[in-house]
N, C-alpha and C positions, 0 to 999 in steps of 0.2 A: 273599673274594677282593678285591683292592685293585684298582683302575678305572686302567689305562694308559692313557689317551688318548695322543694324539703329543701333545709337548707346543708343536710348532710348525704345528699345524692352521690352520686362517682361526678353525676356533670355540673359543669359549671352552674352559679347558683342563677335564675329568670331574673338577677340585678341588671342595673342601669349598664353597670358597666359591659356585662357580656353584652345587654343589645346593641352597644358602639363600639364594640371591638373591632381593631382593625386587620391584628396582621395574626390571625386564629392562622393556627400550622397543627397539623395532625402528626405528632412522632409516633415512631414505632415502639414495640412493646419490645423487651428484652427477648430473645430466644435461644439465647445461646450462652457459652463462656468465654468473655473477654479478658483482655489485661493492658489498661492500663497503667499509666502514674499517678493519677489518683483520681480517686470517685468521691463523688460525692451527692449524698442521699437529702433530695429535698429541692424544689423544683421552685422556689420562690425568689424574692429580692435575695435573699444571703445563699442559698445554692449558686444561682443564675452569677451574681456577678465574682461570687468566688470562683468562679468554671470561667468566667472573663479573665481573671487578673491574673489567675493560675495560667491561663492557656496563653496572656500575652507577657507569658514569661517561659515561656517555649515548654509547659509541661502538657502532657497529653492526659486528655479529662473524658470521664466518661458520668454522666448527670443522670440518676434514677428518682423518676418523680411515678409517687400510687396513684396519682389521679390525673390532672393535664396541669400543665405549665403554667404557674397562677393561680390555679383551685384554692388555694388556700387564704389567712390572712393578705398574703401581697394583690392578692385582685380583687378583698374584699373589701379593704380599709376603706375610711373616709378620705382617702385622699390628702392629706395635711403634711406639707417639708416645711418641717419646721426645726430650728437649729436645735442644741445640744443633745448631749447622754448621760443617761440615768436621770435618775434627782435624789435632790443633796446629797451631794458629792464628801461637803466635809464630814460624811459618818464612816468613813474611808481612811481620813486621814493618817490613823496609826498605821493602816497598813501599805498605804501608797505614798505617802507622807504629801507634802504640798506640792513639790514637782509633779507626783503622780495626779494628783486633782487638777493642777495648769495644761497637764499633758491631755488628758481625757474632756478637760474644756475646749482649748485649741480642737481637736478631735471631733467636737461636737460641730464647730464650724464647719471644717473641712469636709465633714459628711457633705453637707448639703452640694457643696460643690461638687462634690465627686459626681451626685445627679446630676447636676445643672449640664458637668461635662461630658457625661454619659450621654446625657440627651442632643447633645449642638453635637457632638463628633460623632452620631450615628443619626443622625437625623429621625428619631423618634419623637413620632406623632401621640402627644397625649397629655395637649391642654395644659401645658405649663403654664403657669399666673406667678408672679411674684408679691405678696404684698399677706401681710398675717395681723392679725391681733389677736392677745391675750385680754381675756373680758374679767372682770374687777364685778364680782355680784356685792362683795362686803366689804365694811370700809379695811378691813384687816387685809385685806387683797392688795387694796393700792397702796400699802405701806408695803407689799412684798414687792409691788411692779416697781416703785422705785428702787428697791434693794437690788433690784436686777435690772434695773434701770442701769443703776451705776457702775454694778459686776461687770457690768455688757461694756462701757467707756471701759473699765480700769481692765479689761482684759483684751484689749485690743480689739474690738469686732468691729468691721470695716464699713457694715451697712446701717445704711439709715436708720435709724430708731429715735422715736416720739413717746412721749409719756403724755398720754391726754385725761382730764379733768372729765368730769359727767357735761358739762357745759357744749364742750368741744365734741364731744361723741356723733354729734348728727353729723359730723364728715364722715364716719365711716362704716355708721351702722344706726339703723332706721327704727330702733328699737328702745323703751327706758327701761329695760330688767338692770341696768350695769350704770357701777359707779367711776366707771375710769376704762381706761385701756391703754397696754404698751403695743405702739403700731412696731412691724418690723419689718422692710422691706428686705430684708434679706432672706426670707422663709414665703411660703406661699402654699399653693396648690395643685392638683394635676388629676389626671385620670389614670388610676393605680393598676389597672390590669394590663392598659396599653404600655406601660412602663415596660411590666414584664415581658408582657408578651413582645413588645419588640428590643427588648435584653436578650430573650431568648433566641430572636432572629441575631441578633449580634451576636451571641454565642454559639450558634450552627453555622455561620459564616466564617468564623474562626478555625473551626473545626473539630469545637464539641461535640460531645457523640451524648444526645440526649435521648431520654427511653420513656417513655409515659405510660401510663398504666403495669408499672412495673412496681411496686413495692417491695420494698427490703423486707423478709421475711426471718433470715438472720442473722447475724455477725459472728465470723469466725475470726479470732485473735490472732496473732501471731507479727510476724518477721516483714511476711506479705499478707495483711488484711484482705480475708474474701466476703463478699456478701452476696448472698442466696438470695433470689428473686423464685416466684413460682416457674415461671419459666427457663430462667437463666441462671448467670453468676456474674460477677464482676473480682477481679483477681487484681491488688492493686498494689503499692508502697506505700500510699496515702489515705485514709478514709477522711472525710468530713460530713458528721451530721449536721444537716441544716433542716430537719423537719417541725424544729420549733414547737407550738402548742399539738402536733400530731404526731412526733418521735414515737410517743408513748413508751409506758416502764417495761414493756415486755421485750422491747427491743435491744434496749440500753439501759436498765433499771437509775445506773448513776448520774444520765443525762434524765430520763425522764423523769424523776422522782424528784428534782429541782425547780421542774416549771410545772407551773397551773393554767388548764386552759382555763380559759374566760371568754362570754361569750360579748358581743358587744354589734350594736343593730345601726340599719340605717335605711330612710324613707327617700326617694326623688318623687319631688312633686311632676304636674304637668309643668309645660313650658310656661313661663311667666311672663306678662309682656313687659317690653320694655323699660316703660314707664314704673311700673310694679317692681322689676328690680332694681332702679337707681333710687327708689323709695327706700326699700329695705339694705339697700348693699351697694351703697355709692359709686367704691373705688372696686368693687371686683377682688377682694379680700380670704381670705379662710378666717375665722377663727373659732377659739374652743374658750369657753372659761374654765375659772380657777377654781370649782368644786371638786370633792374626792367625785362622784356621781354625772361628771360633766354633759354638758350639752360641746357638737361643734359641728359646723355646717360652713356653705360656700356654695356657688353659683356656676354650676356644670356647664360647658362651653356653647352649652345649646339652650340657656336661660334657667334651670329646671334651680329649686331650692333642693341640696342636698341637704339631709339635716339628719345626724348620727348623736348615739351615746345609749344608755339605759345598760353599761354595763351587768351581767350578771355571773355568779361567781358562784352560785349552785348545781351548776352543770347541766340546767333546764331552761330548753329555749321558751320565749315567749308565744302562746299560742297566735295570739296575733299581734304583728309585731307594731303595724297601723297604728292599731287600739293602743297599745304602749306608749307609742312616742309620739301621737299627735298631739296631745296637751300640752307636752314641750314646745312643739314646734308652733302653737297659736298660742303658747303665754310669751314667747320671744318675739313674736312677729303675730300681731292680733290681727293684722291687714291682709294676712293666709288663713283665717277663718276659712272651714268649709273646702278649700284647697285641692283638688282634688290628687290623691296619690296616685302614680304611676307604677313606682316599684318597689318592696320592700326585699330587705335580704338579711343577712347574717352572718359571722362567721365565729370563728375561735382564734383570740388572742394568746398569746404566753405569757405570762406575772413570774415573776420570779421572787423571793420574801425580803429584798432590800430595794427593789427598782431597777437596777444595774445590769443593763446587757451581760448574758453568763458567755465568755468566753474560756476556752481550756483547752487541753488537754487528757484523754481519761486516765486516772492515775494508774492502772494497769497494763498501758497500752500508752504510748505517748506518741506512737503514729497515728493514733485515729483521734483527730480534731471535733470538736463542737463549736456551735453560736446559737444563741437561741435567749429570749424572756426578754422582749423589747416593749414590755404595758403598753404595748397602744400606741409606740412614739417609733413605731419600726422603719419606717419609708427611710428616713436618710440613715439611721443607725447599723442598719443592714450592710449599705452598702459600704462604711466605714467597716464592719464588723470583716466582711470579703476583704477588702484590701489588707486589713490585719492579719487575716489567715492565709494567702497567699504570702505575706513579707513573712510570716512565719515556718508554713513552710519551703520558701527559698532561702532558709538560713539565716533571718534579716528578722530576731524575734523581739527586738526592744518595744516596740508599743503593742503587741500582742503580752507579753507579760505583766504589762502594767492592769491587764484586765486579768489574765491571770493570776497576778499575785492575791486578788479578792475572792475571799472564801461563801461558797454559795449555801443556802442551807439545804437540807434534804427534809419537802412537807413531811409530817409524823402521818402514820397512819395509813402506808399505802397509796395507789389509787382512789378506796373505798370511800377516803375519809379527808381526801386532801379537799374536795371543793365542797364541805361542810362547815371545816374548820377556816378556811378563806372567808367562807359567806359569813358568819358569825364574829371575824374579825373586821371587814370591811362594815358590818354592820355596826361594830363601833363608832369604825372613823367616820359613817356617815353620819352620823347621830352628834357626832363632835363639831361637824362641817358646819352645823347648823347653829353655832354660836360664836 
């Protein structure tokens, strides 16, 4: 039987990932009033490792997370480090011009590194894999894999990349739904909570003062940023919201009125044997295809088929999430008929109405920082997003501006009305996907 947790509990959701967790630490709740140099609200990759970059730049951080460390998107994702930020970049152009497009590509590389060296300089255990493909369902796809085939050569990217034919496909995946694939070995996979969770051991070791079960309840403005917790306060120079698709409007109305949660699922089968995975999944690979509506999955360190996507954008989880996305999962791989699942889960992503990671400043308030609206591509973009906003505020705000100078839109309609008007537009694009 598959483990329904709710997927909106205080605890961590019955996913694959909490039952492999390795470095669970129990922080204390706020109880008091502190002060800090700066706080920051939001207990995920963009919290966690901005409270790194900041603290190894000798600032004193104190980290208020509502639920535990990871609860959210960063320990629910599928797992996927995969290179760049945003998508299509040249709808940008007039306002970042072409340097700013070069900059924020280079950028999308350099994310990934930042993990790779998060993880080798802290010894963090959590199933690093190097190796990705983008999956090609229509012929219109492998006309875009080359087009970034080439972008990838003409803009310097250091790592292996292959452009394969439908012929060539059985090296890297065991399936005929797809007409092509760009291989990358520079992007890959991992296990998304253990990330965190031993980010946040690296962060308490530093000397972050992290609080859990603490949620910001409100922001006071000024000179020196406070924020109210139920129990406590936090008194600081600095504010950074990093709560992402859970900020919400009632907090920050001009942070949260910009992103859209989404909600977006994922199944771990049982253990697979051996032979059954080098069927399906030769090289031990991640990949996603090129639909708005995507499927993408990858081979958890312990054999198991992860296999995620069934975006939804109405704001209503799927009663069963099983029933949802095993169709996918045995039209991609018919040789997991029957299969049995181990665990299903859920979480809420952040969308934002161009694709483009929302970095800023509030324009009322230009001490208190945001990062937030990574569609699904958050793992490495996060952690580029932290190093921006510590070089930002240690005075060092050239590539933090360059996401700043892009104007975000505010959904119409309130809360009420923002994930109706999403679902009715994605409803488009899917309907377009399909030609």
């Amino acid at each position: 039987m598959a483990n329904k947790s709710p997927i909106h509990s205080d605890k961590y959701p019955d996913s694959f990932y909490f039952a492999t967790a390795k470095e669970l630490f129990q922080y204390p709740v706020l109880d008091s009033a502190i002060e800090v140099d700066v706080c920051v609200v939001g207990g995920g990759f963009s919290g966690l490792n901005t409270a790194i970059e900041l603290r190894q730049k000798g600032f004193n951080v104190a980290l208020l997370e509502a639920k535990r460390v990871g609860w959210g998107a960063s320990g629910r994702n599928g797992g996927e480090l995969i290179r760049g930020i945003g998508h299509g970049l040249e709808q940008f152009h007039n306002t970042i011009g072409q340097e700013g497009i070069d900059a924020i590509t280079q950028m999308g590389f350099e994310a990934v590194e930042i993990v790779r060296k998060r993880i080798a300089d802290h010894n963090i255990d959590c199933d690093l894999a190097m190796g990705y493909c983008d999956l090609a369902v229509k012929p219109r796809h492998m006309a875009e894999l080359a087009e970034e085939f080439e972008h990838l050569k003409t803009a310097g990217y250091r790592q292996d990349i292959k452009l394969l034919q439908k012929a060539d496909l059985c090296d890297v995946i065991g399936s005929d739904c797809y007409q092509g694939a760009l291989v990358d070995m520079g992007s890959g996979h991992l296990h998304p909570l253990n990330l965190a969770l031993g980010e946040a051991r690296v962060a308490r070791e530093l000397g972050v003062q992290i609080f859990e079960y603490s949620a910001a309840t409100n922001i006071i403005k000024g000179d020196k940023p406070r924020v109210i917790t139920e129990k406590g306060e936090v008194n600081c120079r600095y504010l950074v919201l990093a709560g992402n698709a859970y900020i919400g409007h009632k907090l920050e109305p001009y942070v949260g009125g910009k992103v859209l949660p989404a909600g977006s699922y994922l199944l771990a089968t049982e253990p697979l044997s051996p032979e059954l995975q080098r069927e399906i999944i030769p090289q031990n690979m991640a990949f996603a295809d090129m639909r708005i509506a995507l499927d993408y999955f990858h081979l958890s360190a312990d054999g198991r088929l992860l296999f995620g996507g069934l975006c939804t954008y109405s704001g209503k989880d799927p009663s069963d999430i099983e029933a949802a996305l095993r169709p996918n999962l045995e039209r991609v791989f018919p040789k997991l008929k029957g299969v049995r699942i181990d665990y299903q889960w859920g979480g809420m992503i952040g969308i934002g109405a161009n694709r483009l990671p929302q970095l800023g400043r509030l324009p009322d308030a230009p001490n208190i920082f945001f990062a937030q609206a990574y569609s699904g591509h958050g793992v490495n973009a996060t952690h580029m997003m932290a190093k921006l906003l510590a070089e930002a505020i240690a005075g060092q705000a050239e590539r933090f501006d360059v996401f700043a100078k892009v104007k975000h839109m505010t959904f119409p309609g309130g809360p009420a009305l923002r994930s109706p008007l999403l679902a009715a537009g994605m409803l488009y694009h899917r309907f377009m996907d399909i030609f």
